[in-house]
N, C-alpha and C positions, 0 to 999 in steps of 0.2 A: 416519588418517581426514582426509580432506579439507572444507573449505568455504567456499562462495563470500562474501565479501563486496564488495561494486559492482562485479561481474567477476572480482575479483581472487582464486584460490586461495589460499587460510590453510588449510597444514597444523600438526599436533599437537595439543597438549594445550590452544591455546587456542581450535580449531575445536572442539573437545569441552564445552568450558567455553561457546562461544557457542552452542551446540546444545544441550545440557542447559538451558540459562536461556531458551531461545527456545521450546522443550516446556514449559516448568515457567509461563511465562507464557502461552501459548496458554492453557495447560489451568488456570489461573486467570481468564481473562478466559472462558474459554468458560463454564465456573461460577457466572462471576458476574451472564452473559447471561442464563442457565437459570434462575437465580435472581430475576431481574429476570422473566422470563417469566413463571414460576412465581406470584411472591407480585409483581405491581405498587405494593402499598403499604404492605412493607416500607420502603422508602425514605421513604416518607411518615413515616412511624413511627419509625422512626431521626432522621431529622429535624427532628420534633418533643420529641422527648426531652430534656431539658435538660443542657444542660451541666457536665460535672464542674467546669470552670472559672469558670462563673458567678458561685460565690462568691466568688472574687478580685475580680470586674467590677463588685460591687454596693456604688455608691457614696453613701455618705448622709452628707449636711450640713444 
């Protein structure tokens, strides 16, 4: 199997490996578009939620 990167043919096992990762992240961003479609204020909601880390951040003198 062959694959282009900036012109250039990359044959073997690591045009397979940039191919598998180049599908696996499409089809995570596409997910997360759908997602975003879906529910607009998820994010909101997520965002608001407090941080696991807050308790380290909370300083009192």
């Amino acid at each position: 199997m062959s694959f282009n990167i900036g012109g250039l043919p990359v044959n073997g096992i690591i045009a397979d490996i940039v191919k598998s990762n180049r599908e696996a992240n499409e089809q995570a961003l596409n997910q997360m578009v759908q997602e975003a479609k879906n529910d607009p204020a998820k994010t909101l909601r997520e965002i608001q939620q407090p941080s696991p880390f807050s308790q380290f951040l909370d300083i009192k003198i």
